[in-house]
HTML snippet that shows the backbone in 3Dmol.js (N, CA, C, O; Angstrom):
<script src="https://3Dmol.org/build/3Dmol-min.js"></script>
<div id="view" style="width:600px;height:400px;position:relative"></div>
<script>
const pdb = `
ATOM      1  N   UNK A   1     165.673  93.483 118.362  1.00  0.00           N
ATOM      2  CA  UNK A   1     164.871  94.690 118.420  1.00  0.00           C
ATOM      3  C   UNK A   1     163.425  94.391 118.034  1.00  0.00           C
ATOM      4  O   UNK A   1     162.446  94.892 118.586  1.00  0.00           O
ATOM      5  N   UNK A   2     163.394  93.341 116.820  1.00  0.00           N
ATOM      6  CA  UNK A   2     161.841  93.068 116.651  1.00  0.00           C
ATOM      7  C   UNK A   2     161.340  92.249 117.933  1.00  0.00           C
ATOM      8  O   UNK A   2     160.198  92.364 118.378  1.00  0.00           O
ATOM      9  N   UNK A   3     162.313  91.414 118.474  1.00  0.00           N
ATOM     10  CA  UNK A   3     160.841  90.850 119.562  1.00  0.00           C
ATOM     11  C   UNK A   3     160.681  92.224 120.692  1.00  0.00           C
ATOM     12  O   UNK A   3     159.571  92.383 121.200  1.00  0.00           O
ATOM     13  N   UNK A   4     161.608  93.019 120.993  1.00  0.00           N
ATOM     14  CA  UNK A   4     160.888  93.792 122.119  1.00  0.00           C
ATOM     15  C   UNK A   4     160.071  94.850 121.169  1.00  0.00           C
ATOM     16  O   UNK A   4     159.785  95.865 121.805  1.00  0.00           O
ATOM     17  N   UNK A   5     159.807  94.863 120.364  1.00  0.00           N
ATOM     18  CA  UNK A   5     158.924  95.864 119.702  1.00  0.00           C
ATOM     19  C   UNK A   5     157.297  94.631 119.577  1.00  0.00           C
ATOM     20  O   UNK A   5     156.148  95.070 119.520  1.00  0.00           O
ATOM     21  N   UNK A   6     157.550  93.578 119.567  1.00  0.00           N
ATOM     22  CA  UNK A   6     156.637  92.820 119.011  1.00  0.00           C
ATOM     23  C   UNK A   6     155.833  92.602 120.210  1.00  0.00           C
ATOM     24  O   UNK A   6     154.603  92.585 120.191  1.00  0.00           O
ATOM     25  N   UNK A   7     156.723  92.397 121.505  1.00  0.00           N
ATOM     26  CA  UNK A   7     156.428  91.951 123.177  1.00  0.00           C
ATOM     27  C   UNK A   7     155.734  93.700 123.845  1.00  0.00           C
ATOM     28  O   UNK A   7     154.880  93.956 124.694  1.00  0.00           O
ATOM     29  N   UNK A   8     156.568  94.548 122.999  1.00  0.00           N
ATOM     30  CA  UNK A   8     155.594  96.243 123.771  1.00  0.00           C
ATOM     31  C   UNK A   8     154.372  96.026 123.370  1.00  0.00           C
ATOM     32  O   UNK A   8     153.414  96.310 124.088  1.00  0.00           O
ATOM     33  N   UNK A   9     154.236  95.485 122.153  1.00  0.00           N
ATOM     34  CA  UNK A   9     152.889  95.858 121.111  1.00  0.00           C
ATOM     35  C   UNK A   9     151.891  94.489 121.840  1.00  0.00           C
ATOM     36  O   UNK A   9     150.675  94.604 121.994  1.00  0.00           O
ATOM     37  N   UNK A  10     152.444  93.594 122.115  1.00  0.00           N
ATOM     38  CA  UNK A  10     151.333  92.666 122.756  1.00  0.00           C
ATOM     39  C   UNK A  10     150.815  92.789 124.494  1.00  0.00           C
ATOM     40  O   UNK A  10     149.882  92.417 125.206  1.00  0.00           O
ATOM     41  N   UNK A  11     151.925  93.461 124.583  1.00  0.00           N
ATOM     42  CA  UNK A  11     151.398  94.542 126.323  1.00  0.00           C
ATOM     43  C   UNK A  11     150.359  95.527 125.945  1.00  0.00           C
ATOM     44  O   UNK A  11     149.278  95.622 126.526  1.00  0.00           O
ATOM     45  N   UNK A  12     150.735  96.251 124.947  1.00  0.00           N
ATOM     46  CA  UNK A  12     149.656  97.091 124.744  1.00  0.00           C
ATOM     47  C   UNK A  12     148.387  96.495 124.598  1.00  0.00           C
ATOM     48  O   UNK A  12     147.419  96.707 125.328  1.00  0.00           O
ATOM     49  N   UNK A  13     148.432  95.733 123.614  1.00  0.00           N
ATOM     50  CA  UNK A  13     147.078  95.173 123.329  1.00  0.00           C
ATOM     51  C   UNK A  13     146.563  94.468 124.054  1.00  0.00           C
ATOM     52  O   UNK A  13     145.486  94.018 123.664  1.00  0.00           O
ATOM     53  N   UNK A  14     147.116  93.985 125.586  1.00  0.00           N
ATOM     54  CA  UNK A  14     146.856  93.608 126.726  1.00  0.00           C
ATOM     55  C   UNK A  14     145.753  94.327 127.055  1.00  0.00           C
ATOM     56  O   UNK A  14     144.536  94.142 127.095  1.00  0.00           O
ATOM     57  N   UNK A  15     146.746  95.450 127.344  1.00  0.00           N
ATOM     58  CA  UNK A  15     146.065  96.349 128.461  1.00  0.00           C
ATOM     59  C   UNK A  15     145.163  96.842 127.986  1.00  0.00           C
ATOM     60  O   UNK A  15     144.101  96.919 128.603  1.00  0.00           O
ATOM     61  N   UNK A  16     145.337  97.394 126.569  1.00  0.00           N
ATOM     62  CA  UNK A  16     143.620  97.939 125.648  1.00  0.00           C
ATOM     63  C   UNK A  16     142.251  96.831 125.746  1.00  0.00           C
ATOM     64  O   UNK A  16     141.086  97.214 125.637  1.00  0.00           O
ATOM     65  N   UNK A  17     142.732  95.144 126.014  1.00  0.00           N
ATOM     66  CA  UNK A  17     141.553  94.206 126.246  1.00  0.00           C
ATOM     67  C   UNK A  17     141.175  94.486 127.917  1.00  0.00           C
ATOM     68  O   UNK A  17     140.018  94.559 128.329  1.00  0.00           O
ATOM     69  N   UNK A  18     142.529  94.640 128.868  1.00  0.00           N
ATOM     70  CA  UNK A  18     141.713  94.564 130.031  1.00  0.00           C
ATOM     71  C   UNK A  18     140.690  95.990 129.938  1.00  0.00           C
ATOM     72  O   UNK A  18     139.485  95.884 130.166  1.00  0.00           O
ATOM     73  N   UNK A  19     141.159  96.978 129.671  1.00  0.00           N
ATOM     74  CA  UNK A  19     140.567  98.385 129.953  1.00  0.00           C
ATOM     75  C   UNK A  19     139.263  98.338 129.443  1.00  0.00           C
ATOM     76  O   UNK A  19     138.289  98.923 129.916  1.00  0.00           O
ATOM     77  N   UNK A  20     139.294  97.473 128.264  1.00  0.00           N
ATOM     78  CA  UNK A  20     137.807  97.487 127.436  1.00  0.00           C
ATOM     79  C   UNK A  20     136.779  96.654 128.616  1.00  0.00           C
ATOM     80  O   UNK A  20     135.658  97.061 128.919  1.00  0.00           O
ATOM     81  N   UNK A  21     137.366  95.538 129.133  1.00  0.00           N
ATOM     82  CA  UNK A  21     136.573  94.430 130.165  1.00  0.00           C
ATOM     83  C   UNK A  21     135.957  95.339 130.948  1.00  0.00           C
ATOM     84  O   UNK A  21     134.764  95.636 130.993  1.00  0.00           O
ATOM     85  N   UNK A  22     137.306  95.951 131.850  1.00  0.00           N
ATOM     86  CA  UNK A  22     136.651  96.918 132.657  1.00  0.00           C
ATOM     87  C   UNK A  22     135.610  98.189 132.385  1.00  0.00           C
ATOM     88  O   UNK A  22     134.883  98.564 133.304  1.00  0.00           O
ATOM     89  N   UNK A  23     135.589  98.558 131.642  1.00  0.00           N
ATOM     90  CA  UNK A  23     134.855  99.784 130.893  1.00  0.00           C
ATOM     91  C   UNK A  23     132.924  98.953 130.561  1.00  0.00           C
ATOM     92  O   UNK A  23     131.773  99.388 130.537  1.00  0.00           O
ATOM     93  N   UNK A  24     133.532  97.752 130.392  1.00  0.00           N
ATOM     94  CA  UNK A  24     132.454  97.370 129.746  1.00  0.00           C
ATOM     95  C   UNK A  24     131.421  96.208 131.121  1.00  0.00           C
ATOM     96  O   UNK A  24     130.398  95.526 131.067  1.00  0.00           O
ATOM     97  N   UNK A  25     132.261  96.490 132.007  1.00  0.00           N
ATOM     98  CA  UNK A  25     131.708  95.753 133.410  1.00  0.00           C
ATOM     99  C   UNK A  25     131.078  97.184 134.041  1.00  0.00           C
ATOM    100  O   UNK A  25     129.897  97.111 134.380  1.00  0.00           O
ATOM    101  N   UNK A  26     131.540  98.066 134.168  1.00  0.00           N
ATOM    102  CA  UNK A  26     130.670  99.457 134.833  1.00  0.00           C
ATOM    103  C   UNK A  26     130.250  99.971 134.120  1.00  0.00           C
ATOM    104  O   UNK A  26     129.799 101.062 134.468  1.00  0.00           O
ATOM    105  N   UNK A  27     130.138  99.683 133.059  1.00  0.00           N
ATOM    106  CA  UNK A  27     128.584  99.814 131.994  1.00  0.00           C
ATOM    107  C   UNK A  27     127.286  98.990 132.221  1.00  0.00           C
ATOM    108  O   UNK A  27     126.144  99.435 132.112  1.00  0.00           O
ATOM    109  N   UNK A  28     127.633  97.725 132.551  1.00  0.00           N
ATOM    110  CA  UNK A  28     126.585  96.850 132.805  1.00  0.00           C
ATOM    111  C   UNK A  28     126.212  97.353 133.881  1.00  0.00           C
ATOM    112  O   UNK A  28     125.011  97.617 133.947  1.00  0.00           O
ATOM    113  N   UNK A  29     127.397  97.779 135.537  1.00  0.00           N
ATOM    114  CA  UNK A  29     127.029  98.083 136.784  1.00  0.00           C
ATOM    115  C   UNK A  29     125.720  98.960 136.889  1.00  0.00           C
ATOM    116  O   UNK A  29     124.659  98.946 137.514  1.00  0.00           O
ATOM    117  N   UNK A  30     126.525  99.926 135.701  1.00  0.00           N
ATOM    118  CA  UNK A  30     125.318 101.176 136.109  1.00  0.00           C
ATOM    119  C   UNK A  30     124.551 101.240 135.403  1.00  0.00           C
ATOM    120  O   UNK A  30     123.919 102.296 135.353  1.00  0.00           O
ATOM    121  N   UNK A  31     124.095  99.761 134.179  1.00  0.00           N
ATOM    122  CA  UNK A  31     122.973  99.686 133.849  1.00  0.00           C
ATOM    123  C   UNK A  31     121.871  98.938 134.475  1.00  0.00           C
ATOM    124  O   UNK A  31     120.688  99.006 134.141  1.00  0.00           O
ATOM    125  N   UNK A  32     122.414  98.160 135.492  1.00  0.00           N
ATOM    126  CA  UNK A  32     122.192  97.431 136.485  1.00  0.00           C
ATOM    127  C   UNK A  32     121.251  98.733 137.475  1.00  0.00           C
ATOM    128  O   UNK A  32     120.061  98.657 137.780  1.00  0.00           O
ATOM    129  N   UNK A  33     122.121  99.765 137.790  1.00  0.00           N
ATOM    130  CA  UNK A  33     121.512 100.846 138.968  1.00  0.00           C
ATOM    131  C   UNK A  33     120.829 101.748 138.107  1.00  0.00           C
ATOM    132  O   UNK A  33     120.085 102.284 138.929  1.00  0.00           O
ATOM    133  N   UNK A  34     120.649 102.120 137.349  1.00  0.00           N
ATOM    134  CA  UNK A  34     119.932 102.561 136.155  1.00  0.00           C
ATOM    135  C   UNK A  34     118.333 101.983 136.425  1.00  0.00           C
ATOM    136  O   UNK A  34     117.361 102.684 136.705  1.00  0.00           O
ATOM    137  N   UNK A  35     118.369 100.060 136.206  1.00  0.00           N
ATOM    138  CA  UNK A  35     117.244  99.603 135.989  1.00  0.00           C
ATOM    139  C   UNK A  35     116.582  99.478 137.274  1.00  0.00           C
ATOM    140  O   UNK A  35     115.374  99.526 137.509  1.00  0.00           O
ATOM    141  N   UNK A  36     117.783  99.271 138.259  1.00  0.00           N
ATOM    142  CA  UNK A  36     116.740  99.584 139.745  1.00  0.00           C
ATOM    143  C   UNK A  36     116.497 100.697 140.383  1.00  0.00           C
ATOM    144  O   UNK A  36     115.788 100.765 141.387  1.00  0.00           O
ATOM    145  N   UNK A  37     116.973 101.485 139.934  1.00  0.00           N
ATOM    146  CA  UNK A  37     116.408 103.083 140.147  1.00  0.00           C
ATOM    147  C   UNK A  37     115.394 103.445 139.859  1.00  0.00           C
ATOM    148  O   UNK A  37     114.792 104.096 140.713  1.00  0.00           O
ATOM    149  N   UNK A  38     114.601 103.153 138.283  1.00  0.00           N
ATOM    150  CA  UNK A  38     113.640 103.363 137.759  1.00  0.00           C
ATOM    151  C   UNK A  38     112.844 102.143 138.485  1.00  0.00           C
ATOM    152  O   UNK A  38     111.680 102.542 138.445  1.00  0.00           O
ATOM    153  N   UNK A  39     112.837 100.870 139.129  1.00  0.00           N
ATOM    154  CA  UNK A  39     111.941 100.355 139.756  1.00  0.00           C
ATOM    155  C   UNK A  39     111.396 100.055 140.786  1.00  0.00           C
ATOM    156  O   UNK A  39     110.634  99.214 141.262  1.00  0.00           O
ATOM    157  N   UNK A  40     112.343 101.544 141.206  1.00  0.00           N
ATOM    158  CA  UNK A  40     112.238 102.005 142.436  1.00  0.00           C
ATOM    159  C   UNK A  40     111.469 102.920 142.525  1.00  0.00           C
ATOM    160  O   UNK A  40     110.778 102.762 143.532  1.00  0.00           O
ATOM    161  N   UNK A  41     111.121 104.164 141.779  1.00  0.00           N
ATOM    162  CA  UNK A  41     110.749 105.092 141.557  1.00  0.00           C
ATOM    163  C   UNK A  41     108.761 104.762 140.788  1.00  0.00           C
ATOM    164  O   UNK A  41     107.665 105.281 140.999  1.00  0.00           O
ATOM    165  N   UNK A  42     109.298 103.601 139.862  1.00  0.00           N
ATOM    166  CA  UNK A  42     107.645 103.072 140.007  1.00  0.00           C
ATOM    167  C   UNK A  42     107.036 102.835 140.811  1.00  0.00           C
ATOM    168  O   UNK A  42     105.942 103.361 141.014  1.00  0.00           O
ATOM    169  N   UNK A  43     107.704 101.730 141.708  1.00  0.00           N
ATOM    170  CA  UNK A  43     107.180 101.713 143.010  1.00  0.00           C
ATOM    171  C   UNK A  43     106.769 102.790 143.869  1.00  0.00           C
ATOM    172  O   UNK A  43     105.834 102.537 144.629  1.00  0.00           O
ATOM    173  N   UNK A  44     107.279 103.944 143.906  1.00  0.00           N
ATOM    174  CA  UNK A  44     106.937 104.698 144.625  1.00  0.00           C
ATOM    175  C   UNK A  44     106.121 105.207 144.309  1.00  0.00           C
ATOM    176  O   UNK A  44     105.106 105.255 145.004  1.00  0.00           O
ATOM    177  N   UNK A  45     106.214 105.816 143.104  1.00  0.00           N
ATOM    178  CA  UNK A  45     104.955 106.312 142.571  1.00  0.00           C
ATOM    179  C   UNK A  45     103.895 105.745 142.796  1.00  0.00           C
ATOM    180  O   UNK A  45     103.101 106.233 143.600  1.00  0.00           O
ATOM    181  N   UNK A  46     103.581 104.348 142.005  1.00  0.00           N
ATOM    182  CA  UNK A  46     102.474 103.076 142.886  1.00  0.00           C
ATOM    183  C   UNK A  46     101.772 103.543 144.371  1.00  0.00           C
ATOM    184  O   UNK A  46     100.676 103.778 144.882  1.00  0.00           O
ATOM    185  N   UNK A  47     103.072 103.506 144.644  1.00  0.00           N
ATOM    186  CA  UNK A  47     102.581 103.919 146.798  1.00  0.00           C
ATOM    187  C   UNK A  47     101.711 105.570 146.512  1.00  0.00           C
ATOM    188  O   UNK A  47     100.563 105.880 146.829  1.00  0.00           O
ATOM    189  N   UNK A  48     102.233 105.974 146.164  1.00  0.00           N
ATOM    190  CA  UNK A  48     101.930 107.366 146.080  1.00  0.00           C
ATOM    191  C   UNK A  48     100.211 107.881 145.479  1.00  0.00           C
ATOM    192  O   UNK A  48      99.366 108.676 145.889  1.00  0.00           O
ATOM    193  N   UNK A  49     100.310 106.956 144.346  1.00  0.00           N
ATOM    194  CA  UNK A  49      98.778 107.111 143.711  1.00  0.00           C
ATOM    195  C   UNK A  49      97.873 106.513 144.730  1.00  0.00           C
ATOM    196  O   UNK A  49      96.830 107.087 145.046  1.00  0.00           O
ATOM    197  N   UNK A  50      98.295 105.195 145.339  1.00  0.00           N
ATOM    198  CA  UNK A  50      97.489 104.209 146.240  1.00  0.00           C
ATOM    199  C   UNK A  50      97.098 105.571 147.280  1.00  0.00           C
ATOM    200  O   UNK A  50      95.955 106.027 147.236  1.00  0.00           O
ATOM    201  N   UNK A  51      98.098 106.150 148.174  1.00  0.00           N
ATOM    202  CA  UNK A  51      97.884 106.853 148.888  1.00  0.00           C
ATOM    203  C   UNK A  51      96.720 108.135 148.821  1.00  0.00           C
ATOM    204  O   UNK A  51      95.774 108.438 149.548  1.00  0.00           O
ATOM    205  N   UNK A  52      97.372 108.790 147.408  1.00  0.00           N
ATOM    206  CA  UNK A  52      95.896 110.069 147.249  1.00  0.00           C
ATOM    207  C   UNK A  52      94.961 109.719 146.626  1.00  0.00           C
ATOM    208  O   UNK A  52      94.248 110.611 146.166  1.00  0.00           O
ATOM    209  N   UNK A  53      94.611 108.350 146.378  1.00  0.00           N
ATOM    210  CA  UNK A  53      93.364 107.479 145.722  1.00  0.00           C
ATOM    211  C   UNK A  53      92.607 107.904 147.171  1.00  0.00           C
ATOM    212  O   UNK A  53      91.729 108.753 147.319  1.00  0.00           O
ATOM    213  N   UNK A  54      93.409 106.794 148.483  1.00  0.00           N
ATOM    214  CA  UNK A  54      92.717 106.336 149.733  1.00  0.00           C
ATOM    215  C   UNK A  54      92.006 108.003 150.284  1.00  0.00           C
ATOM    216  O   UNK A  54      90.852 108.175 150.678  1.00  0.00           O
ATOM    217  N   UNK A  55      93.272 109.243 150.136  1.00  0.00           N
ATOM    218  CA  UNK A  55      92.395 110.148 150.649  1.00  0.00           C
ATOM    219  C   UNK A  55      91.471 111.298 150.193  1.00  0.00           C
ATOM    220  O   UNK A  55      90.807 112.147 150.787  1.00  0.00           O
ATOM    221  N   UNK A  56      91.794 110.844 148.322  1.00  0.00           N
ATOM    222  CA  UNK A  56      90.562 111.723 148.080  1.00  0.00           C
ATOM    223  C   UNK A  56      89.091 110.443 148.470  1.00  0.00           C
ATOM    224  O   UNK A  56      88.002 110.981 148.272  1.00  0.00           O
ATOM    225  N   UNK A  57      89.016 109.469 148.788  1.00  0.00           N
ATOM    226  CA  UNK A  57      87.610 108.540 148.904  1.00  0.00           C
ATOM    227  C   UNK A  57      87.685 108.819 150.113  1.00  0.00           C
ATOM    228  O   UNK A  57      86.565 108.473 150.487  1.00  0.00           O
ATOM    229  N   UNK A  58      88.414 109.354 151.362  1.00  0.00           N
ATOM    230  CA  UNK A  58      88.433 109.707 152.437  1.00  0.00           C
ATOM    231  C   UNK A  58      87.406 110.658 152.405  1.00  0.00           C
ATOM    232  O   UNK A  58      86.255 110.566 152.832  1.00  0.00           O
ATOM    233  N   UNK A  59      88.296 112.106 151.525  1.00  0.00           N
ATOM    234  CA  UNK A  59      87.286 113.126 151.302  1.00  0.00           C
ATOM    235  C   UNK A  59      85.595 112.954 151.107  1.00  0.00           C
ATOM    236  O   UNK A  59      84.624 113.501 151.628  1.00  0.00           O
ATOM    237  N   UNK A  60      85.746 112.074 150.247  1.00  0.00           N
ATOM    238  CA  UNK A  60      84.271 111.766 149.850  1.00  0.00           C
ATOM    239  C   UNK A  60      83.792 111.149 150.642  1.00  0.00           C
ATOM    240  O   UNK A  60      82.582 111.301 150.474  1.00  0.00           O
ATOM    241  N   UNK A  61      83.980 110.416 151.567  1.00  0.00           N
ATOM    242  CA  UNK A  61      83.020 109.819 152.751  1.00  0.00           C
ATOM    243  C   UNK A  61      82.828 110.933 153.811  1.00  0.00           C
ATOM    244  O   UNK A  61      81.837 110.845 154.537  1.00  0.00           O
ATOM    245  N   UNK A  62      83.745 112.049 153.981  1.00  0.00           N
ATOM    246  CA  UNK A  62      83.136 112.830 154.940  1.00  0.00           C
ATOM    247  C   UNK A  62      82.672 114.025 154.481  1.00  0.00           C
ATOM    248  O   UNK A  62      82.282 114.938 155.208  1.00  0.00           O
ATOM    249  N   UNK A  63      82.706 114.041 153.290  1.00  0.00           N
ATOM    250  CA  UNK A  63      81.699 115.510 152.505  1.00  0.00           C
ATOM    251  C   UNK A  63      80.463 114.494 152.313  1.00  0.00           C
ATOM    252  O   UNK A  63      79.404 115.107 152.448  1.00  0.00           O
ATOM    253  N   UNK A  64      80.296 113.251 152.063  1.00  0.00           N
ATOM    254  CA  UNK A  64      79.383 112.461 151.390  1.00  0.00           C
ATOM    255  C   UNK A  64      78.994 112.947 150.094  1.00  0.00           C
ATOM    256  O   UNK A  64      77.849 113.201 149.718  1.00  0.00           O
ATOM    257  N   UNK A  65      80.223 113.066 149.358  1.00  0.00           N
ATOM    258  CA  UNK A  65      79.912 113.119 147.982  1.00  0.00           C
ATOM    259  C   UNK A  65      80.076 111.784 147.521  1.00  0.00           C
ATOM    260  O   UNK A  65      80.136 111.750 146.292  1.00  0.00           O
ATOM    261  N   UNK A  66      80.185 110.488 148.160  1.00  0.00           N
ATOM    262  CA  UNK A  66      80.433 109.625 147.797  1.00  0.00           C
ATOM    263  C   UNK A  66      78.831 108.911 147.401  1.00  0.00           C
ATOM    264  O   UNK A  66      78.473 108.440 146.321  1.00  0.00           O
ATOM    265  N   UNK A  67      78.382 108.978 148.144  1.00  0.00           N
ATOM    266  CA  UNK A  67      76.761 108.489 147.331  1.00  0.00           C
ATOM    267  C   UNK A  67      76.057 109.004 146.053  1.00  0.00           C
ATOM    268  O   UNK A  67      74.977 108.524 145.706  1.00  0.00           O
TER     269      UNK A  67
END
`;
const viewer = $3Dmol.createViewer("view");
viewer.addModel(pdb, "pdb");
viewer.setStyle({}, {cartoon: {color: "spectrum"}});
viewer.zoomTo();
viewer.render();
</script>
């Protein structure tokens, strides 16, 4: 009776190490999509400032407030 009590208890503690692996691999995943999300979103932003930089100096070359 003690080894199948001893053999449940080391299944368990199996499965509590794989579950932790796994738990702790789609933690990294989605810290992984986490960090390229946000350097994605810089980027865009980037594009975005570049863009209403180019057309407010647009503006200003054809009001000629630029001189």
């Amino acid at each position: 009776m003690a080894d199948n009590s001893q053999q449940m208890s080391f299944k368990a503690g199996q499965a509590k190490g794989q579950t932790q692996e796994k738990a702790s691999n789609m933690m990294d995943k989605m810290g992984n999509a986490a960090q390229s999300a946000k350097e994605s979103m810089q980027e865009t932003g980037q594009q975005i400032k570049a863009k209403a930089q180019g057309a407010a100096d647009a503006v200003k070359n054809a009001t000629g407030l630029d001189k």
